[in-house]
PDB file of N, CA, C and O in Angstrom:
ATOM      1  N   UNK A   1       4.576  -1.748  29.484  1.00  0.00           N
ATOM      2  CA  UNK A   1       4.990  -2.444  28.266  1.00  0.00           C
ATOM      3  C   UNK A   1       6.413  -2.973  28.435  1.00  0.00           C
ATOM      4  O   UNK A   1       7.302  -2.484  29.132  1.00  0.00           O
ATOM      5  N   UNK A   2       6.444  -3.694  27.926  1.00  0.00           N
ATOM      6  CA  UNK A   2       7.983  -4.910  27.495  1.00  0.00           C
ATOM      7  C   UNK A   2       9.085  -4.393  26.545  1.00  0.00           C
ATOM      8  O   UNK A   2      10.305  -4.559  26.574  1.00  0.00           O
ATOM      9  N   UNK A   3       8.106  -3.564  25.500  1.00  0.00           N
ATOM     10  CA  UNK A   3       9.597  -3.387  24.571  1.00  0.00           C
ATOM     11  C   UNK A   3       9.103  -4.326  23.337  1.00  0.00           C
ATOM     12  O   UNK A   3       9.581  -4.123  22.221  1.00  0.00           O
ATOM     13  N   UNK A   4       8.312  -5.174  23.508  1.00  0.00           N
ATOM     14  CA  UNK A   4       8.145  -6.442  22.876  1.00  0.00           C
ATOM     15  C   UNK A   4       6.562  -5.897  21.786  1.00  0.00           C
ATOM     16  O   UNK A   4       5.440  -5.568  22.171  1.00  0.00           O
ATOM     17  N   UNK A   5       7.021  -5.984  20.650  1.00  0.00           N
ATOM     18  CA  UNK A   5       5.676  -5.619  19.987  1.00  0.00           C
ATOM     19  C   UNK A   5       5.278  -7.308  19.005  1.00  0.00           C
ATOM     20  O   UNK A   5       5.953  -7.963  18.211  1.00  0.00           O
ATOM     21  N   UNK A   6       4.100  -7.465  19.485  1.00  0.00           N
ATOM     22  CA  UNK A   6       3.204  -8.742  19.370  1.00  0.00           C
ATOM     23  C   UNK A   6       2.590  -8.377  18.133  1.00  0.00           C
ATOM     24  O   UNK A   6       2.307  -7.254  17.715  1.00  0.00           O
ATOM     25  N   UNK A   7       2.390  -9.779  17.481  1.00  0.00           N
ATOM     26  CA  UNK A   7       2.124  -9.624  16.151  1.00  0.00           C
ATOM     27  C   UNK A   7       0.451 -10.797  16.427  1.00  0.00           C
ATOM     28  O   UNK A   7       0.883 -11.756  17.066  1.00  0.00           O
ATOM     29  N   UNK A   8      -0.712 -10.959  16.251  1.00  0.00           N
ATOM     30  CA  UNK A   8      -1.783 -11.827  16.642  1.00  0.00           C
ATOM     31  C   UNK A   8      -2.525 -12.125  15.554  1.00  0.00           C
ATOM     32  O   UNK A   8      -2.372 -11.494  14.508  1.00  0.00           O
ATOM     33  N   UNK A   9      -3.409 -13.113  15.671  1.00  0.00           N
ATOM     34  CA  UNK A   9      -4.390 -12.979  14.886  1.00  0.00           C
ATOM     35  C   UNK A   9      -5.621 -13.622  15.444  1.00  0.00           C
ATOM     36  O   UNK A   9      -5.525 -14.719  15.994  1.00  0.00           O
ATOM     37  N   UNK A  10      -7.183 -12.790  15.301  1.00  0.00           N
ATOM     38  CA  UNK A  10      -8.242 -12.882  15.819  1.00  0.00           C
ATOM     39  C   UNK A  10      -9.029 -12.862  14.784  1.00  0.00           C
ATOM     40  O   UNK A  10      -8.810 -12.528  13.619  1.00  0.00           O
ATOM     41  N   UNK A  11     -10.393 -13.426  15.541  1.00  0.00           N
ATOM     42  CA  UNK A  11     -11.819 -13.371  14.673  1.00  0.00           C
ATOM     43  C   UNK A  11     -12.744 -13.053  15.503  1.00  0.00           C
ATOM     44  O   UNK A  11     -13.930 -13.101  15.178  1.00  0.00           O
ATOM     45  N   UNK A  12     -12.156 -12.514  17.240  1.00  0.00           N
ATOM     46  CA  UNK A  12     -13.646 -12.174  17.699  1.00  0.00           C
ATOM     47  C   UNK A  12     -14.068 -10.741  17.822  1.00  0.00           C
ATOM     48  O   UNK A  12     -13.361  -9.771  18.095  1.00  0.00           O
ATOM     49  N   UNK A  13     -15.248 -10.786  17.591  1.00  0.00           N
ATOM     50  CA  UNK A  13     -16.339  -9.554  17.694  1.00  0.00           C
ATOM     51  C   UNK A  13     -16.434  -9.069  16.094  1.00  0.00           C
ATOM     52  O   UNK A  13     -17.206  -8.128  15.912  1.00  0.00           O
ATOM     53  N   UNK A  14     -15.653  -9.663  14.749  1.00  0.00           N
ATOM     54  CA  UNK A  14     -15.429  -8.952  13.948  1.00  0.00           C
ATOM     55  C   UNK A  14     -16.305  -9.900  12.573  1.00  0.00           C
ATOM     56  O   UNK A  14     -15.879  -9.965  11.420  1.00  0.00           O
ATOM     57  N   UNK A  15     -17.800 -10.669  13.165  1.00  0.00           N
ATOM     58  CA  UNK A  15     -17.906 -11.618  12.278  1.00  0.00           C
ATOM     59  C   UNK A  15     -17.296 -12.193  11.876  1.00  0.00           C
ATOM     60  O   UNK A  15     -17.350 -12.011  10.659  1.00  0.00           O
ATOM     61  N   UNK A  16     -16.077 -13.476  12.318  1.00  0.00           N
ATOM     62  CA  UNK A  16     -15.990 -14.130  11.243  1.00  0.00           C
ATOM     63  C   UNK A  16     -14.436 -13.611  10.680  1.00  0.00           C
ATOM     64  O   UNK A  16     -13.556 -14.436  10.435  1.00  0.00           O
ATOM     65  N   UNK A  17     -14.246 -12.241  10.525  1.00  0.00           N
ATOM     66  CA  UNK A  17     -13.517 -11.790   9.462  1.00  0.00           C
ATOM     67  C   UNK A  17     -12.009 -11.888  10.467  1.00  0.00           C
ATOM     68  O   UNK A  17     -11.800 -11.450  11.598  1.00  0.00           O
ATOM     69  N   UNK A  18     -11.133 -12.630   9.545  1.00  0.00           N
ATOM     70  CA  UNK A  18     -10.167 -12.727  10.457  1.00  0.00           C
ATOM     71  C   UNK A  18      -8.868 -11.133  10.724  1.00  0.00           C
ATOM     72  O   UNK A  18      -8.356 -10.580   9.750  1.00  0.00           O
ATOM     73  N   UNK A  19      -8.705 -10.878  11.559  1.00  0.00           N
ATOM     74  CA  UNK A  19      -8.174  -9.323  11.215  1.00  0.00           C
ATOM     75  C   UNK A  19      -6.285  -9.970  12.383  1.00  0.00           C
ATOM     76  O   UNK A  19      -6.117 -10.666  13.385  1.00  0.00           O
ATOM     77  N   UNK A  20      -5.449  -9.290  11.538  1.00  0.00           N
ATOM     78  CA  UNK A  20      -3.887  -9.344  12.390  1.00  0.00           C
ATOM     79  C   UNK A  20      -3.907  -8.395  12.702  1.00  0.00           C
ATOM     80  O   UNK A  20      -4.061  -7.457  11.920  1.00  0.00           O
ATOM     81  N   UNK A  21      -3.697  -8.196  14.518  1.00  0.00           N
ATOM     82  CA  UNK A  21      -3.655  -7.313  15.471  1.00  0.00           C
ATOM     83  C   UNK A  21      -1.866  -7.161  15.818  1.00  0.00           C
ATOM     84  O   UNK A  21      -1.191  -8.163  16.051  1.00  0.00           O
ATOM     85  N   UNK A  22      -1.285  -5.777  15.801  1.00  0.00           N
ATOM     86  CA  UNK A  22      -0.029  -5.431  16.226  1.00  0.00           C
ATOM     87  C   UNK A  22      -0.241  -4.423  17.223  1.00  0.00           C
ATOM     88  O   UNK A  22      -0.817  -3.337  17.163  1.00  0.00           O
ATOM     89  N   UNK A  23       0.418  -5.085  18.261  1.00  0.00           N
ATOM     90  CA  UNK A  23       0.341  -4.215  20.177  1.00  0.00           C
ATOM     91  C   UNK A  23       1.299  -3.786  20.393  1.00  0.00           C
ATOM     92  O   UNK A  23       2.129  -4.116  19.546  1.00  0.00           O
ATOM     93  N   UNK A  24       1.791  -2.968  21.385  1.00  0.00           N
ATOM     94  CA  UNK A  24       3.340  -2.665  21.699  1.00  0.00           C
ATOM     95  C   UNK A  24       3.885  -1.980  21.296  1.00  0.00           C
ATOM     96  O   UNK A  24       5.029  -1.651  21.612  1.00  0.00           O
ATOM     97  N   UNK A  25       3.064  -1.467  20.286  1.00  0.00           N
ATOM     98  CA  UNK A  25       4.232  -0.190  19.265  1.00  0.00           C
ATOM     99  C   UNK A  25       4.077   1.188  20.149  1.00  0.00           C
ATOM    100  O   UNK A  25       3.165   1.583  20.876  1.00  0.00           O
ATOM    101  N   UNK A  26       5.472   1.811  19.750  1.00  0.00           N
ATOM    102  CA  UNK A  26       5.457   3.386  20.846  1.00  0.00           C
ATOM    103  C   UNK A  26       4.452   4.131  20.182  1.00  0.00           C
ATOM    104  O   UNK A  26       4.196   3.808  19.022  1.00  0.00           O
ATOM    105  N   UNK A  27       3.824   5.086  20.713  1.00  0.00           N
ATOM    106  CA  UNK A  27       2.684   5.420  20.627  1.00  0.00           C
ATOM    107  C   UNK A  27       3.055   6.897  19.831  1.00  0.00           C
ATOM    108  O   UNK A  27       2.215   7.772  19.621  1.00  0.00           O
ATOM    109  N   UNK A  28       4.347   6.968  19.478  1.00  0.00           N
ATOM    110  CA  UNK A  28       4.827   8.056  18.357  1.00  0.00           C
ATOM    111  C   UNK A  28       4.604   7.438  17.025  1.00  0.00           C
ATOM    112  O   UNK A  28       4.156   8.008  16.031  1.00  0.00           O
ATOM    113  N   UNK A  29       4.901   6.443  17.112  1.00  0.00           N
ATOM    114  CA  UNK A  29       4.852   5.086  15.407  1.00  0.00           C
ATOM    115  C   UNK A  29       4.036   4.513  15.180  1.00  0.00           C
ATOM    116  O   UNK A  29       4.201   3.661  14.307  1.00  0.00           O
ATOM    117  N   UNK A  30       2.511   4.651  15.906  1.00  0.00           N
ATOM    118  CA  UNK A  30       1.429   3.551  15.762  1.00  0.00           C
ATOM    119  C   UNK A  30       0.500   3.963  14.398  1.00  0.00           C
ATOM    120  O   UNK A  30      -0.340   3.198  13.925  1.00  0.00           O
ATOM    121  N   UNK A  31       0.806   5.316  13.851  1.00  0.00           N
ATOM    122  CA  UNK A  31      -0.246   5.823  12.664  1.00  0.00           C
ATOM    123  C   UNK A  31       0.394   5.307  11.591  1.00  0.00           C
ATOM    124  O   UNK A  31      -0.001   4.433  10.819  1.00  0.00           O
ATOM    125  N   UNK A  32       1.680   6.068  11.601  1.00  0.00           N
ATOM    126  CA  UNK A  32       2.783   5.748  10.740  1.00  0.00           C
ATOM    127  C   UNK A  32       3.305   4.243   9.965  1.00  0.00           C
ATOM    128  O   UNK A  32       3.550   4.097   8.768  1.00  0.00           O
ATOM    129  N   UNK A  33       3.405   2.915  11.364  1.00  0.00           N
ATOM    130  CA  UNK A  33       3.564   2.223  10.539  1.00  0.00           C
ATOM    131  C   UNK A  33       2.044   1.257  10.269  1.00  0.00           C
ATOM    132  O   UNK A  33       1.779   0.613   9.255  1.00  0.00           O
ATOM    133  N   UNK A  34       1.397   1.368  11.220  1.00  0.00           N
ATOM    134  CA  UNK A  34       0.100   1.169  10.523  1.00  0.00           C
ATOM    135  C   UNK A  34      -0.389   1.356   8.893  1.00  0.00           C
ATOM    136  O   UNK A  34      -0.924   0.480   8.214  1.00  0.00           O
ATOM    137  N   UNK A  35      -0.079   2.644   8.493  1.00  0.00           N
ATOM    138  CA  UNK A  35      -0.165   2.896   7.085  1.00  0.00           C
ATOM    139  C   UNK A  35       1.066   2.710   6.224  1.00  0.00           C
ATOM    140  O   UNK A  35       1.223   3.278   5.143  1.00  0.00           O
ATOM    141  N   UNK A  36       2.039   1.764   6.853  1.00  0.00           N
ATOM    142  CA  UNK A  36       3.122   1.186   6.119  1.00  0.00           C
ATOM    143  C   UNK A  36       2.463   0.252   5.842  1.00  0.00           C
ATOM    144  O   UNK A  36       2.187   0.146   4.647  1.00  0.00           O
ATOM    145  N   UNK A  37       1.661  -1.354   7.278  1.00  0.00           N
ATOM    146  CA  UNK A  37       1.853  -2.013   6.952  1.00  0.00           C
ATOM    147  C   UNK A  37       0.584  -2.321   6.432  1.00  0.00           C
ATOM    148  O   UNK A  37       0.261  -3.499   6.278  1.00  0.00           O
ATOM    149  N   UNK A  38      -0.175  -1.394   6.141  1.00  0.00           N
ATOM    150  CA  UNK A  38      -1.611  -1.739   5.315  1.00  0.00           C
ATOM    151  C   UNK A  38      -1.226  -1.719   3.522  1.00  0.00           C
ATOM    152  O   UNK A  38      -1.813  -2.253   2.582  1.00  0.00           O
ATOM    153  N   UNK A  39      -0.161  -0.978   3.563  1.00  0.00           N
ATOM    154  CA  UNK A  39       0.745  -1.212   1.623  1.00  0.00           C
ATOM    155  C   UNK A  39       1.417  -2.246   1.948  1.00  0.00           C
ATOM    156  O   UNK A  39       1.004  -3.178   1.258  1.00  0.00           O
ATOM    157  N   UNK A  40       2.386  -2.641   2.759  1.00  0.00           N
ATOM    158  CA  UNK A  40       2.978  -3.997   2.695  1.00  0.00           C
ATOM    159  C   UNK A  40       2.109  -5.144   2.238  1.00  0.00           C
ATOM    160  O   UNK A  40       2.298  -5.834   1.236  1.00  0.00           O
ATOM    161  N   UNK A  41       1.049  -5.256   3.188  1.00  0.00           N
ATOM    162  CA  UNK A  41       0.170  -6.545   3.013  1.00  0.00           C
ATOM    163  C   UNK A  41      -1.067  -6.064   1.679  1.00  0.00           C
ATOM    164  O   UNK A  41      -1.619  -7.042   1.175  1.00  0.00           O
ATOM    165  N   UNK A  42      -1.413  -4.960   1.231  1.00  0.00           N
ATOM    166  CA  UNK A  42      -2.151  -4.735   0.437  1.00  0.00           C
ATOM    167  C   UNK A  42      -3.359  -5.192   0.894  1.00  0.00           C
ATOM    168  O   UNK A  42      -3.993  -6.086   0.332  1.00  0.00           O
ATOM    169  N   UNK A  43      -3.773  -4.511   2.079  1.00  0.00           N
ATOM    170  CA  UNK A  43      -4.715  -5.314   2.659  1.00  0.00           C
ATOM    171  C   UNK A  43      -5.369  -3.814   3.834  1.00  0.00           C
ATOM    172  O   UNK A  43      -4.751  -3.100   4.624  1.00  0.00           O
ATOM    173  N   UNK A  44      -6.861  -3.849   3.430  1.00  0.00           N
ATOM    174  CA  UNK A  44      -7.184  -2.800   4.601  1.00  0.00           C
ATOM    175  C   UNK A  44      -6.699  -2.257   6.095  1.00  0.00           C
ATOM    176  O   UNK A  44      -5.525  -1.919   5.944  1.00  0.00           O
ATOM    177  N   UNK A  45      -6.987  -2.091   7.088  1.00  0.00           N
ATOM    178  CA  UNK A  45      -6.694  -1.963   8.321  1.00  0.00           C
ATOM    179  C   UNK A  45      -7.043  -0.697   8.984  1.00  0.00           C
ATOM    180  O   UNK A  45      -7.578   0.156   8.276  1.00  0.00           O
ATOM    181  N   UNK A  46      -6.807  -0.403  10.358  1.00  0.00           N
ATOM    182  CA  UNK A  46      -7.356   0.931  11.028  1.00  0.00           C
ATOM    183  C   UNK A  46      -6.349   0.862  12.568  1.00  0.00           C
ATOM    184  O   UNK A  46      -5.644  -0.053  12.991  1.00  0.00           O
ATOM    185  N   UNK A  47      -6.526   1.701  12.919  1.00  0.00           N
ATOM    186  CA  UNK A  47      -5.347   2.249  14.032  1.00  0.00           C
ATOM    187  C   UNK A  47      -6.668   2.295  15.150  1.00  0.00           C
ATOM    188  O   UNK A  47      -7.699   2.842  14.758  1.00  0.00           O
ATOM    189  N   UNK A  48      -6.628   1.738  16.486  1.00  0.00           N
ATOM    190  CA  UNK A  48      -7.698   1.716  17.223  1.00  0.00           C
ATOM    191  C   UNK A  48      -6.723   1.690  18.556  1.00  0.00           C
ATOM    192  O   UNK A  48      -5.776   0.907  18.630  1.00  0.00           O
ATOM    193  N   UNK A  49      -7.045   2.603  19.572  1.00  0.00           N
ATOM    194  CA  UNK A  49      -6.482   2.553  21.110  1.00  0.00           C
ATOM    195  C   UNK A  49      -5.450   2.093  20.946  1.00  0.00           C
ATOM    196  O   UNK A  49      -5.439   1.017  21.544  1.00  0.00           O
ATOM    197  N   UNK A  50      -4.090   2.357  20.243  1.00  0.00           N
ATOM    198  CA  UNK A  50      -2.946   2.096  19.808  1.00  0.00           C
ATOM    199  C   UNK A  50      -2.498   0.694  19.115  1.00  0.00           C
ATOM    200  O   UNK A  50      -1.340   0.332  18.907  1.00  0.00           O
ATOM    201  N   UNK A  51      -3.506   0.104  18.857  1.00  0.00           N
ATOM    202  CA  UNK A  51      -3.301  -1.147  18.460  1.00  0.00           C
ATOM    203  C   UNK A  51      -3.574  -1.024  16.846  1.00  0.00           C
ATOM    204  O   UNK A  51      -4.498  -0.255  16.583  1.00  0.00           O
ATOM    205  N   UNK A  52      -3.098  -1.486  16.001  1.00  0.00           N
ATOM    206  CA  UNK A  52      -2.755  -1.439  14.232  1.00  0.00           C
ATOM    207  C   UNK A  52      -3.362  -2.945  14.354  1.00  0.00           C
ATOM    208  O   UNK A  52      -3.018  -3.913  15.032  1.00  0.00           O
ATOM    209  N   UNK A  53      -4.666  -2.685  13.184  1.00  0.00           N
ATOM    210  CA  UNK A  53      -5.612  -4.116  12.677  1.00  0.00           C
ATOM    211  C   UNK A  53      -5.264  -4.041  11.225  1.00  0.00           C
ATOM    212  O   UNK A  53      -5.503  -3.111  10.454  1.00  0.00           O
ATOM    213  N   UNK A  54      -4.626  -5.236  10.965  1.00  0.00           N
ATOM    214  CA  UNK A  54      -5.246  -5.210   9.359  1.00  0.00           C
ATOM    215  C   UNK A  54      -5.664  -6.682   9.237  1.00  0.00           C
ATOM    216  O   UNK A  54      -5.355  -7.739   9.786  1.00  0.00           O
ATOM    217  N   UNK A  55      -6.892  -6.095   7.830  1.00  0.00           N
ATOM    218  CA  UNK A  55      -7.496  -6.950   7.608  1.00  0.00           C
ATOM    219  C   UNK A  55      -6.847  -8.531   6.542  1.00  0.00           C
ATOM    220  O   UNK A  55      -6.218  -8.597   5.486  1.00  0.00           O
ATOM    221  N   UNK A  56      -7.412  -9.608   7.508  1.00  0.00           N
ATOM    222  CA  UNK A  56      -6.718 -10.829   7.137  1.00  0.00           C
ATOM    223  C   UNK A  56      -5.747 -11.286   8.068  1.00  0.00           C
ATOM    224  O   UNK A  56      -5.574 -10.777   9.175  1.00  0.00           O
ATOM    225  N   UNK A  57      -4.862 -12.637   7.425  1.00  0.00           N
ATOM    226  CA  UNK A  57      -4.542 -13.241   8.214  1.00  0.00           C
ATOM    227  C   UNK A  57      -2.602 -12.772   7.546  1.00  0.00           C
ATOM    228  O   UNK A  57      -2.179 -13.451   6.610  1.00  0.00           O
ATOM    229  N   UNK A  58      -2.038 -12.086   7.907  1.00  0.00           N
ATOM    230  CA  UNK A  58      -0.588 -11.274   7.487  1.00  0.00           C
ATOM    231  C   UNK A  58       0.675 -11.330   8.803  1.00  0.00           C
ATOM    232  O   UNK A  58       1.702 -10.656   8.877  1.00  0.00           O
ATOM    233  N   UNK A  59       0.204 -12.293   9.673  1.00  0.00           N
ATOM    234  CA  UNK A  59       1.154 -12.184  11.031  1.00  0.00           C
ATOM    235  C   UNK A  59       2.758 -12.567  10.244  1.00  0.00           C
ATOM    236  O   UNK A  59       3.627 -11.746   9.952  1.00  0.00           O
ATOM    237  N   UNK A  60       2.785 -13.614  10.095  1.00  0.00           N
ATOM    238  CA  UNK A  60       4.623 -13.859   9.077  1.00  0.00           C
ATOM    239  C   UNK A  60       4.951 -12.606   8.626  1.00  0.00           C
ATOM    240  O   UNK A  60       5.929 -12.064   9.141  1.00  0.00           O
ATOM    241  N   UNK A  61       4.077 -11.791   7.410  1.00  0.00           N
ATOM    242  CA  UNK A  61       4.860 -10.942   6.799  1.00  0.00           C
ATOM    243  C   UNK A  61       4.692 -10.094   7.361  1.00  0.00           C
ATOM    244  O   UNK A  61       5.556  -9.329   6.933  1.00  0.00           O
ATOM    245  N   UNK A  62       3.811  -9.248   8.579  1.00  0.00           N
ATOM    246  CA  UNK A  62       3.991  -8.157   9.284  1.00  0.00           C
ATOM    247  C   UNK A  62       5.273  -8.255  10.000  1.00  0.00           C
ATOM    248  O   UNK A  62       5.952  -7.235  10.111  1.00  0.00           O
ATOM    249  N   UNK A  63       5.759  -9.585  10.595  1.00  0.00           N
ATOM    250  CA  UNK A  63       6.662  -9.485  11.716  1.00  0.00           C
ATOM    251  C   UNK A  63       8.010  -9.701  11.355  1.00  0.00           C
ATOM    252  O   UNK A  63       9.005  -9.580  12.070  1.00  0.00           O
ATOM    253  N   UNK A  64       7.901 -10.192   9.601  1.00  0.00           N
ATOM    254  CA  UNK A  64       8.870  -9.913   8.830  1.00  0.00           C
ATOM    255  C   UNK A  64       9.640  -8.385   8.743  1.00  0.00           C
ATOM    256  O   UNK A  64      10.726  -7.946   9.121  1.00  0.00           O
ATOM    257  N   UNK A  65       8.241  -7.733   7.899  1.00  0.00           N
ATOM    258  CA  UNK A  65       9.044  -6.205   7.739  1.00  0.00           C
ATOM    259  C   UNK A  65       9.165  -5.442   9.196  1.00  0.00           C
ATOM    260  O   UNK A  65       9.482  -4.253   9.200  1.00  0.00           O
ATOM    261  N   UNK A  66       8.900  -6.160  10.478  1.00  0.00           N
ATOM    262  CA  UNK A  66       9.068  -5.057  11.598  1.00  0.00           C
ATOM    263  C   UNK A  66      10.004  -5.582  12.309  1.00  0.00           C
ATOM    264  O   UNK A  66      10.109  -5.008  13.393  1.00  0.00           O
ATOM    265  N   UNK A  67      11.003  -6.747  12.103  1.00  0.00           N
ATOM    266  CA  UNK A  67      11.906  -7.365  13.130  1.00  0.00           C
ATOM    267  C   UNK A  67      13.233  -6.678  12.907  1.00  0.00           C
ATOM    268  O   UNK A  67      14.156  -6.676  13.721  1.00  0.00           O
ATOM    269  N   UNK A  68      13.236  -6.125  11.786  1.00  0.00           N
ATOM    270  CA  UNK A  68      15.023  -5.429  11.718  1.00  0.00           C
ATOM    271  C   UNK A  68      15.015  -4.090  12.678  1.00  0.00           C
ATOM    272  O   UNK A  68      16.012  -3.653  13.252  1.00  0.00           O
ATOM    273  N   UNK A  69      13.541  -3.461  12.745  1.00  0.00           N
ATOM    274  CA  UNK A  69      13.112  -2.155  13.805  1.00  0.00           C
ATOM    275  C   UNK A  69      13.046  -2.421  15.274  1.00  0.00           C
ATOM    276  O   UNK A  69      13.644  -1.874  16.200  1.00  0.00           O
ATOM    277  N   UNK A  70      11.892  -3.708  15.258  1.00  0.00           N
ATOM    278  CA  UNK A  70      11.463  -3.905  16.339  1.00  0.00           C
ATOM    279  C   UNK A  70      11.461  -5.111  17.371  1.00  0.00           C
ATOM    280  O   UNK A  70      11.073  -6.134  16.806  1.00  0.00           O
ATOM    281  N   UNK A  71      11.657  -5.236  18.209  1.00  0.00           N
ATOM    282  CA  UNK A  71      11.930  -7.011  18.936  1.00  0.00           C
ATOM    283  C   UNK A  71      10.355  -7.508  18.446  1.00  0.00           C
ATOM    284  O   UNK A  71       9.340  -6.812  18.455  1.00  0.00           O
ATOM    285  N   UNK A  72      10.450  -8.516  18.144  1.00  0.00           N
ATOM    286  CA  UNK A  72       8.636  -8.718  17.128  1.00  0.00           C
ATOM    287  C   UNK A  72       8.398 -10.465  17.742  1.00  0.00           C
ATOM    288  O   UNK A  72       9.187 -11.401  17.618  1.00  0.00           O
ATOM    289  N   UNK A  73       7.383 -10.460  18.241  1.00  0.00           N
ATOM    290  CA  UNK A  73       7.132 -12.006  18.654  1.00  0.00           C
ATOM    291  C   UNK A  73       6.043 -11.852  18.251  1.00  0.00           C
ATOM    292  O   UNK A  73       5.285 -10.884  18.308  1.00  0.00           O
ATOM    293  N   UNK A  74       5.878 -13.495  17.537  1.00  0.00           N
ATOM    294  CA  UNK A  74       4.219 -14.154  17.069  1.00  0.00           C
ATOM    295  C   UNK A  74       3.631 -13.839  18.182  1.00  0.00           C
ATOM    296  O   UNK A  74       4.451 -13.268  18.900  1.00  0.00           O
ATOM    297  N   UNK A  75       2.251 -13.960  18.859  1.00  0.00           N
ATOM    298  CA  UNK A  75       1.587 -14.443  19.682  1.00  0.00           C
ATOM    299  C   UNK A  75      -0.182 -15.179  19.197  1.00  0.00           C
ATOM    300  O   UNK A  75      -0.658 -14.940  18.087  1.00  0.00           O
ATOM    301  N   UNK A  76      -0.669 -15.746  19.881  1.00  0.00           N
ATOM    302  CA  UNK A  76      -1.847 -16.095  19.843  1.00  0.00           C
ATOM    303  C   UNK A  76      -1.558 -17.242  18.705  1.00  0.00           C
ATOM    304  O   UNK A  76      -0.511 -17.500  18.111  1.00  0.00           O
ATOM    305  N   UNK A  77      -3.130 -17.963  18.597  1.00  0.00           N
ATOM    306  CA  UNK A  77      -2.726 -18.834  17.247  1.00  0.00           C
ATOM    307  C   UNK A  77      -2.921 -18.700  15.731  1.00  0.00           C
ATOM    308  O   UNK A  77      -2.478 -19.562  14.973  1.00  0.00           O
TER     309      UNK A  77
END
């Protein structure tokens, strides 16, 4: 890893349903802010092989509340 936690957004394998994927996080903080940023966005999500999904399209305001913590880059389209 980089240091660099990626903020994405996808629709495959998930029907359709568009879900924002966050990678990169230390693997002490991945439950934790996962269930921050599922109240931030008011929006479902789940913690999977260290990667934090929530449901919808929330990349701006996830990488909002995580850039004063974390080095945070958009990725994908």
């Amino acid at each position: 890893m980089d240091g660099v936690v990626r903020v994405s957004r996808t629709k495959a394998g998930r029907g359709g349903k568009t879900v924002t994927l966050i990678t990169g996080l230390p693997a002490g903080d991945v439950a934790a802010v996962g269930a921050k940023l599922k109240k931030v966005c008011g929006s479902g999500g789940t913690v999977r092989d260290g990667i934090v999904e929530i449901q919808g399209d929330h990349r701006q305001r996830i990488a909002d509340h995580l850039s004063p913590t974390y080095t945070t880059k958009l990725a994908g389209g």
